[in-house]
N, C-alpha and C positions, 0 to 999 in steps of 0.2 A: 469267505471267512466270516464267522462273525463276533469273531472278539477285535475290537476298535485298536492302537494303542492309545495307552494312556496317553492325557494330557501331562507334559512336567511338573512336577510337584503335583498331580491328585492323588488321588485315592486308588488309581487304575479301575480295576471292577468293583470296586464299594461303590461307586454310583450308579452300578445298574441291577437288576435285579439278582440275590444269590444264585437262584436256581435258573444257570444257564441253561439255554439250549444247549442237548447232544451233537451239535453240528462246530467240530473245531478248525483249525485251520489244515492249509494244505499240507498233507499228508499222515495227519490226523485223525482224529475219530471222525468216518464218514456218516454220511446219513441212517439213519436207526441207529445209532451208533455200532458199526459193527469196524472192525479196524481195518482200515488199505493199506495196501502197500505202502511203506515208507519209498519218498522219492528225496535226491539231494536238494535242500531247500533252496529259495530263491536265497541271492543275497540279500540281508536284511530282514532273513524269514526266523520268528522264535525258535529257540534251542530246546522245545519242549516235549521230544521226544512224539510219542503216538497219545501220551494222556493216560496211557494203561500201565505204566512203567514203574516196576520197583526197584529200588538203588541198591545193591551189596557195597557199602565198605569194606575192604575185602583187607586189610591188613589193620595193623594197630599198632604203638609207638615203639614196640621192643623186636618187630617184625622184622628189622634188616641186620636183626641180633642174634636172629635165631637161624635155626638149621643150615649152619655155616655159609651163610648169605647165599640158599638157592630157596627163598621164598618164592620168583617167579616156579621154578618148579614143586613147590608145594601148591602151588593154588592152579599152575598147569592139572596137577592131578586129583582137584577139588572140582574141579569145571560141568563135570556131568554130575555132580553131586549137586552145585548149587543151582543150576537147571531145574533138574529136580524139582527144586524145593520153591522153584517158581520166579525166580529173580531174572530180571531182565536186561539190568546195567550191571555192568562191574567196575564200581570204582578203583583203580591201582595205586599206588604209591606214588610219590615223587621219582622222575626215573633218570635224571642227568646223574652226571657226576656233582657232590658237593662236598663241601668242608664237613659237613656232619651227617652221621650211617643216615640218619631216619630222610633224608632229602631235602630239609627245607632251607637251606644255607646254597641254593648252587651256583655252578662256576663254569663250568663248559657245559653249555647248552647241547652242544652235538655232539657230545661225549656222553653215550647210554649204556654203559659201564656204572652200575652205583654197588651199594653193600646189600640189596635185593637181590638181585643177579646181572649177567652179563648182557650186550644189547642185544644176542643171539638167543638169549632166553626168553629176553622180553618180547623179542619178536615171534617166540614160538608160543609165550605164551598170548597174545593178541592175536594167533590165527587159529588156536584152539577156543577162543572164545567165541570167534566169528563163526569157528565150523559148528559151536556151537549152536549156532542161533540167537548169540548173546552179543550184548557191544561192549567194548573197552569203552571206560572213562580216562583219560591221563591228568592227573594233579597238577595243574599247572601254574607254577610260579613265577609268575612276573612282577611282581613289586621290585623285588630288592636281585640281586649279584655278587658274590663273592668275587674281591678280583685274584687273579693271578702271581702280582707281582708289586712291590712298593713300588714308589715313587722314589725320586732323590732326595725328597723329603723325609721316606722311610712310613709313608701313609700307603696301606692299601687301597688302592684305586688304578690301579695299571692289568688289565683285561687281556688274556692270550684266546687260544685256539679260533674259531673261523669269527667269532665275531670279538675282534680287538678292539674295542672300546678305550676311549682313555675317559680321563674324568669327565667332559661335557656332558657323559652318560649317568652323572651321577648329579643330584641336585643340588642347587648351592647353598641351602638352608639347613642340611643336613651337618652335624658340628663334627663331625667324627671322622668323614673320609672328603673333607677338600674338594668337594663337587664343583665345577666349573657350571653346572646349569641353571635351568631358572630355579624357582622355588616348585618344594613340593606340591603337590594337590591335593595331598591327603594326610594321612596320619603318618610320621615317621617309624618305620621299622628299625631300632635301635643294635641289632645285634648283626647287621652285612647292612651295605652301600642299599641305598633308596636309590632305582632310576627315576631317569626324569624320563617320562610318558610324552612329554611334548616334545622331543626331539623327534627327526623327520627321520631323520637316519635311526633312531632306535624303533621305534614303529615300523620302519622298514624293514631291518632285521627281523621283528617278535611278527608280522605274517608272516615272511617268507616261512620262519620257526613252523610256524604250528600251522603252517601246510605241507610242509614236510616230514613233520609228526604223524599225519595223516596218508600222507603217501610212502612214509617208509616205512612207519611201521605199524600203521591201522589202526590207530582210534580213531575214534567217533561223537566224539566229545572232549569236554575239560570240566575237572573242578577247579577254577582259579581261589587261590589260596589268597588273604588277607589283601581282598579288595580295598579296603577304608584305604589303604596306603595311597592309593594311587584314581585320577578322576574315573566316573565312570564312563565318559566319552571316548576317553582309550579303550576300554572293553568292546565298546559300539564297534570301535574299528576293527578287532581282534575277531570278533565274533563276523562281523562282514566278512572278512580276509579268511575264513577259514572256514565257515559252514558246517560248524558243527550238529552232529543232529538231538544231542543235549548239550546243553551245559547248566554250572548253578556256581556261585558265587558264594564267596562264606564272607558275609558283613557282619561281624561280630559287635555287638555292641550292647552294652550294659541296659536291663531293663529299669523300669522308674520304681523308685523304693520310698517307701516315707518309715522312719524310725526301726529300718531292717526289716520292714516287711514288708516282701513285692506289692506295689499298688497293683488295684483293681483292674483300672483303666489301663491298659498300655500302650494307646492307641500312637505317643506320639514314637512309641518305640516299633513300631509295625511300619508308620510311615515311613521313617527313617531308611529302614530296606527299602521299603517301596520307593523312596525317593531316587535309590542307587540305584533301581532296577528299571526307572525314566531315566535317567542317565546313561544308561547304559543302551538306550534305544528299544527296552522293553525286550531285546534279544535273549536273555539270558532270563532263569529262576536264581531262587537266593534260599540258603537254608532258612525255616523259618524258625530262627531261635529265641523270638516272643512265643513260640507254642509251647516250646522247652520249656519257657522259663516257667510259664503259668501250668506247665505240668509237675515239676517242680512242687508248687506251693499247695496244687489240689493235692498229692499221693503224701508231700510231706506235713502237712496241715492239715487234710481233710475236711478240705475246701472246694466242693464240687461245686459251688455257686459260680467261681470261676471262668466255667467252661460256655458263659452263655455272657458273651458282651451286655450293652446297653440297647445293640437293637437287635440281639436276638438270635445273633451269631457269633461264630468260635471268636474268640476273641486274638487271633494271630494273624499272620498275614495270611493264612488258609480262608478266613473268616474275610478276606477283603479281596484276596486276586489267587484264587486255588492254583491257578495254570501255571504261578510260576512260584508259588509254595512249596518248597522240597524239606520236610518235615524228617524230623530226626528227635532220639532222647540221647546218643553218646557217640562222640566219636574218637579221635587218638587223642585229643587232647582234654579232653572233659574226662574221659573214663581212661582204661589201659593203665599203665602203672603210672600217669601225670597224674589221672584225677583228681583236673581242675574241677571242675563240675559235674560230680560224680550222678546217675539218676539212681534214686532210693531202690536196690536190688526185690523190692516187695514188691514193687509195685511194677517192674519190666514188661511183664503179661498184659496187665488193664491199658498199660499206658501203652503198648504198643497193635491193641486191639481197638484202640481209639485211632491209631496214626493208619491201622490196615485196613480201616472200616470207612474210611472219613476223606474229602473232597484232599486237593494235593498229592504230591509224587513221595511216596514214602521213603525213606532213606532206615537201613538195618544194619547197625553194628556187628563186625565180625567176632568179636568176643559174647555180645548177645547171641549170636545164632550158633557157635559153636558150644556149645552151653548146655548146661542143664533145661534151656529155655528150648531147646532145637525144635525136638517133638512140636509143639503150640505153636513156636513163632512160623512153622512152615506150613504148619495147619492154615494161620491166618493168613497165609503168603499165597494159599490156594485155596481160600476163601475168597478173597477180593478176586481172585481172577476167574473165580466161579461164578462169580456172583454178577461179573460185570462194573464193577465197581472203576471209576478212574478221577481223573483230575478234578474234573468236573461235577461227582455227583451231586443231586439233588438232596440236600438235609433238612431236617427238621427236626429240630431243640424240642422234645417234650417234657423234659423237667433236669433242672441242673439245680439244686440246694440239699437241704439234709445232710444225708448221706449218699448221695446217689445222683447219678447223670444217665440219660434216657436220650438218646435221638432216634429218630428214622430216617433211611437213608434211601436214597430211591425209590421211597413208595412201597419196600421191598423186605427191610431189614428192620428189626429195631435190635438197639446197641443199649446193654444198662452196665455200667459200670459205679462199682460202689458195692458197698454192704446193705446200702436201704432197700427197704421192702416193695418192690415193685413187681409186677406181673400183665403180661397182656391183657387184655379185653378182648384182641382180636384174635380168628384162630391161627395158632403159629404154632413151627417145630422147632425144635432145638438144633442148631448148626455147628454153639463152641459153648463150651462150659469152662472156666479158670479161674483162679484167683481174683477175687473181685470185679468179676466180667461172665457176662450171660450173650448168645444173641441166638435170635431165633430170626426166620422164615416166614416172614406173612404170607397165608394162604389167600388167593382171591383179590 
């Protein structure tokens, strides 16, 4: 292999040169890069998929609202459509039973019954995925618990079905449900019970879980949901115990602002994932949502200076460790009818012609692709896989200020987004024309 892991607290690949070697780990891009066999990782081996992988979010927040909760078979019947259109993970929903339709409150872990569909659906639709040729992602919530049943206190904290938990399963710094356990490790999730990660016995249960996950009903992966909550050492173990062949981690956390308006530098907001993603044993990717953010201020500012740090690279965690970069502009909580963090509807095209074109694991919102954006964004979706483009490729910043951002991408492509006045030198064809976005074909 020859990606190292990181040292704790560095920079992981900001210390060695951008443009990696085509050679990834085991069962990764082989040599020339052409892609092998996917084999079940060692334990302890990255979650990073083959390196050529594009993410479908395949639901959005009003999803287990809609069509009388048989979304698993709305997207059973979507399956050879989003094939098609080039995608190669399929992120799902939350799939236990919870306190709330959309999943993220749960409560019987082995209860796969939610407001989605039933667990006979789920399981049907996870083997129309595989016959696809595609892999299920599963949403996996482990921070927090909904319990079952009060206490005699009349505090929820009392856990039923196969894992009965009483409160040592909840931590003791939490002010709300009575936790018997030690103190948090992470950020308090306010609205259901925080576990505590360092119990022996709850670690034991959440492998057994999500090898179970896996053997009964076939995914192949996880997106764990509101990492910050909980250390990332318990992930280390979660991801050993289960061998997933992706996963990515959502560490959410506010980028640096001076008088409202996103600082330049983000760097110490990049590290910060990074820091949770040595924590976690380097096993896992992490949404890169310092890309977001600085996409963000270029489309709504018209701030392409931006997109070219201080030494010359993207300025996100793509710009520092692409392999476990999993890039995104919306997902059920930023966009869909919460929109927290909505990404400017102009600019969807450019910006996601940058995410399709550019080193890191792209991640595509399902309200984007089902869209008036469909046409393009599938275009682009079978562009990078035309093109050979993956986690890894080779870039190069040929102009980010004006109006306008220019890279080159493998030697291969060059990318201009923006309205400024740019044009080859060298001879190229034309491969995508859109809103604010050109890319052409270098010949020779």
């Amino acid at each position: 292999a020859c990606e190292e892991a990181a040292p704790e607290g560095a920079l992981g690949e900001a210390e060695r040169a951008y443009a990696l070697p085509d050679t990834l780990e085991h069962g990764q891009l082989g040599e020339a890069g052409l892609a092998s066999p996917w084999r079940p990782p060692r334990a302890g081996h990255p979650a990073t998929g083959n390196g050529r992988e594009v993410l479908l979010q395949a639901f959005n927040w009003e999803s287990s609202k809609r069509h009388g909760g048989d979304w698993y078979r709305v997207l059973l019947s979507q399956v050879e459509e989003i094939k098609e259109c080039g995608f190669s993970l399929l992120w799902l929903p939350p799939f236990t039973d919870s306190v709330s339709p959309e999943g993220y409150l749960p409560r019987d872990l082995y209860s796969l019954n939610s407001r989605y569909g039933s667990e006979g659906d789920l399981k049907a639709l996870v083997a129309g995925i595989r016959q696809a040729g595609l892999k299920a992602i599963g949403d996996a919530v482990l921070n927090h618990r909904c319990a079952h049943h009060q206490s005699h206190e009349g505090v929820w904290n009392v856990y039923g079905g196969k894992l009965a938990w009483d409160s040592r399963a909840i931590v003791g710094d939490d002010p709300n449900f009575s936790g018997r356990g030690g103190r948090s490790t992470g950020e308090l999730f306010h609205a259901a019970p925080n576990i505590d990660h360092s119990q022996e016995f709850v670690q034991k249960d959440l492998c057994e879980w999500l090898r179970w996950l896996k053997e009964e009903v076939g995914f192949e992966g996880w997106r764990l949901d509101f990492v910050k909550g909980f250390g990332g050492q318990f992930v280390k173990r979660y991801m050993q115990a289960s061998d997933p062949y992706f996963a990515v981690g959502e560490f959410w956390d506010t980028l640096g602002y001076s008088n409202g308006v996103p600082d330049y530098n983000q760097d110490a907001h990049r590290q910060r994932i990074i820091d949770w993603v040595n924590a976690a044993g380097d096993l896992t990717g992490a949404f890169d949502v310092t890309t977001k953010g600085v996409l963000h201020a270029v489309f709504e500012r018209n701030e392409y200076w931006r997109l070219r740090d201080q030494d010359g690279k993207p300025p996100g965690v793509m710009g520092w460790w692409p392999s476990r970069a999993v890039t995104f502009l919306e997902n059920h909580d930023t966009g869909s009818t919460q929109g927290h963090w909505r990404f400017p509807e102009h600019a969807v095209i450019p910006a996601y012609a940058y995410l399709l074109t550019h080193p890191g694991t792209p991640s595509v919102f399902y309200d984007h692709l089902f869209s008036q954006h469909y046409d393009q964004i599938k275009a682009l979706v079978h562009l990078r896989r035309d093109q050979g483009i993956h986690c890894r490729s080779q870039l190069r910043i040929l102009q980010a200020g004006g109006e306008a951002y220019v890279a080159e991408v493998d030697g291969k492509l060059l990318v201009k987004i923006g309205q400024g006045d740019w044009h080859p030198e060298r001879a190229c064809s034309a491969l995508f024309q859109g809103p604010l976005v050109q890319i052409w074909q270098v010949h020779g």
